[in-house]
C-alpha positions as CSV (number, residue, x, y, z in Angstrom):
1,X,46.9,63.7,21.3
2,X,50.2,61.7,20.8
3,X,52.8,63.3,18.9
4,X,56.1,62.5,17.3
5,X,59.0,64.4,16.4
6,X,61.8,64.0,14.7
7,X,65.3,64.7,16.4
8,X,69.1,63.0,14.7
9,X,67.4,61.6,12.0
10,X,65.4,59.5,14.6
11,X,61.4,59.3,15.3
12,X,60.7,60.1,18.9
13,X,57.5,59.6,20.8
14,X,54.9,59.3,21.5
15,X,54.8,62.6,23.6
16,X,52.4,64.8,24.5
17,X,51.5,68.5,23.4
18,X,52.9,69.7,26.7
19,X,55.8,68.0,25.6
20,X,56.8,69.7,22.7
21,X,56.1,72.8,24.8
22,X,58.9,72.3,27.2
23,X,61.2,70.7,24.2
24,X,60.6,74.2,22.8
25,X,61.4,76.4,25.8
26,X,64.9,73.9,26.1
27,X,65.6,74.8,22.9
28,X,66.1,71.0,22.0
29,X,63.6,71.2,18.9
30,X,62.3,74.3,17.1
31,X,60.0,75.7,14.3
32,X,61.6,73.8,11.7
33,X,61.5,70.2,13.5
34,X,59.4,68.0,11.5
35,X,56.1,66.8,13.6
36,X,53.4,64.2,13.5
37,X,50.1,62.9,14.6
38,X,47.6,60.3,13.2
39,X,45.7,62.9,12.0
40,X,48.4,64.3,9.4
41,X,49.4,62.6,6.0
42,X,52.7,62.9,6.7
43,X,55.7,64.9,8.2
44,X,55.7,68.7,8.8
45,X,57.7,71.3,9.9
46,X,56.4,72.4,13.4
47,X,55.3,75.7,12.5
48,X,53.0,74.5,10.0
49,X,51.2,71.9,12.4
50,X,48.9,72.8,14.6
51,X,51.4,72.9,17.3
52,X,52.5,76.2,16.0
53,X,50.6,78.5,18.6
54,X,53.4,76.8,20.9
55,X,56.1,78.9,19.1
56,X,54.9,82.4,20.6
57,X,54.9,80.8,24.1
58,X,58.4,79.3,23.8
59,X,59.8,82.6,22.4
60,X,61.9,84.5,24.6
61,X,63.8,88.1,24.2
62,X,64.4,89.0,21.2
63,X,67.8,88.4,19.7
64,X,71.3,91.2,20.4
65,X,71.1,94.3,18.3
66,X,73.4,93.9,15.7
67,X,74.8,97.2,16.8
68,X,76.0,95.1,19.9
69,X,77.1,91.7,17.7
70,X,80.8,91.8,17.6
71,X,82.2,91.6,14.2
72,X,86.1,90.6,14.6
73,X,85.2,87.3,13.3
74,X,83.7,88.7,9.8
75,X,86.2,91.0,9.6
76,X,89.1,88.0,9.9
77,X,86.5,86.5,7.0
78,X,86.6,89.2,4.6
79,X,90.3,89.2,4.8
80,X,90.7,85.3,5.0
81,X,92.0,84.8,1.1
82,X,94.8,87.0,1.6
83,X,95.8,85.8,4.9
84,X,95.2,82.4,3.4
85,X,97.1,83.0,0.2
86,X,100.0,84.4,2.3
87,X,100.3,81.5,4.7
88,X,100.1,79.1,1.8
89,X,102.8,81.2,-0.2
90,X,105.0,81.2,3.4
91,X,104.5,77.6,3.9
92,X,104.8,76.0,0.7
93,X,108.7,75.4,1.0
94,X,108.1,73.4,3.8
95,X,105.3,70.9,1.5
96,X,106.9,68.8,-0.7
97,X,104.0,68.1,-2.6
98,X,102.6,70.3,-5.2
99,X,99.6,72.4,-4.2
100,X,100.1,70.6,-0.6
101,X,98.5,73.7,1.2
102,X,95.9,74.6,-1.2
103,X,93.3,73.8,1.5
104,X,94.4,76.5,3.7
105,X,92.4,79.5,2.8
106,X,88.9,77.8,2.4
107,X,89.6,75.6,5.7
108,X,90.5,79.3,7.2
109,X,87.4,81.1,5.8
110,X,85.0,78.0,6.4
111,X,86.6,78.3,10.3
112,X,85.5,81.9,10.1
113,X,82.1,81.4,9.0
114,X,80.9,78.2,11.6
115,X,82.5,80.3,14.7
116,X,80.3,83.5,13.3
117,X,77.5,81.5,12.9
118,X,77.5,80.1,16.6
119,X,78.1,83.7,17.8
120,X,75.2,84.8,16.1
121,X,72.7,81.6,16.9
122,X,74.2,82.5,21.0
123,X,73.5,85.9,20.1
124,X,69.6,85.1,19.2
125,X,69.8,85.2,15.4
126,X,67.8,82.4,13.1
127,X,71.2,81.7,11.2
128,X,69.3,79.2,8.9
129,X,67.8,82.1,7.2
130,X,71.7,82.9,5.8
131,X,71.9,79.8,3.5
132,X,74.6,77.7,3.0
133,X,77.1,79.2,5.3
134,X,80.4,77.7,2.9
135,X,78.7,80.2,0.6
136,X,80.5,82.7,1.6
137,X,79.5,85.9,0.0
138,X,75.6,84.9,0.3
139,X,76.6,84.4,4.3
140,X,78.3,88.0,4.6
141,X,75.4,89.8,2.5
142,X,72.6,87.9,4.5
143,X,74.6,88.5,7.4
144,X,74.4,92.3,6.9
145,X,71.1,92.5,6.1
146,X,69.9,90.4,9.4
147,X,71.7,92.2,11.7
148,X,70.8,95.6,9.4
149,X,74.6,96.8,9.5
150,X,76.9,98.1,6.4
151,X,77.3,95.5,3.7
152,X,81.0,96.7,3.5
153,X,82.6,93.2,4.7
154,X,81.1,91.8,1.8
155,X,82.8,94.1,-0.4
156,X,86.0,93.5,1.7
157,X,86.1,89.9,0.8
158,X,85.1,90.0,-2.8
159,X,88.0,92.3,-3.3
160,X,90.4,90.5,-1.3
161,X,89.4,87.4,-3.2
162,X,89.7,88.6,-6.3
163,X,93.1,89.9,-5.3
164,X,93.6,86.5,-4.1
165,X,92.8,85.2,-7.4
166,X,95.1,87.4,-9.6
167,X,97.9,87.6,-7.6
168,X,98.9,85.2,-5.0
């Protein structure tokens, strides 16, 4: 049976079952990538096709303890609206403009959050399952309950940010 997938927004195919097998073991495509065949109404997500028995074959060892993930990165998060607010207060003589650097903590934060997120996807996690990763506290609390560790950079960063927020 001929399949098709769909990879940059673009249709490939037609390939065969074996195929998607090897496409899963690269890692190029994976349970989420939509799939089709003439015999489906339209496009679904791979692990609803019949295709899905190919997902336990593809799997390989399981993902890093979170006891062994390294957390300097979160930490730098949870602190990132003070160390933002700080540069921007240390900076803003050299801006002309009003409110020139007010990008600088979120553009610092969101920095934080991608580079965690690739440490954890090299690491073996599924972080789609986090949300929206410029949601930032949803991130840190999914974050902690993935890799079952303390919660207590969460609390780190809603404090700093409210500090953030009343006095910088």
């Amino acid at each position: 049976m001929e399949w098709y997938y769909i990879q940059n927004s673009e249709r490939v195919g037609p390939v065969t079952e074996g195929n998607i097998s090897q496409l899963l073991a690269a890692g190029t495509i994976d349970k989420s990538c939509r799939v089709w065949n003439q015999n489906l109404p339209d496009w679904q997500p791979l692990s609803a096709s019949s295709l899905a028995p190919l997902l336990a074959e593809s799997s390989g060892p399981p993902p890093v303890p979170g006891t062994a993930v390294k957390n300097s990165l979160v930490w730098l998060l949870a602190a990132s609206p003070i160390f933002g607010g700080i540069c921007t207060i240390l900076l803003s003589p050299l801006v002309n403009t009003a409110g020139g650097l007010f990008w600088l903590t979120p553009a610092l934060s969101l920095l934080c959050v991608y580079a965690d997120d690739r440490r954890l996807k090299l690491a073996g996690y599924d972080t789609d399952a986090m949300g929206a990763a410029w949601l930032i506290p949803v991130f840190l609390w999914k974050r902690a309950q993935i890799l079952k560790q303390n919660n207590a950079y969460f609390w780190v960063w809603c404090v700093t940010f409210a500090f953030a927020i009343l006095f910088l």
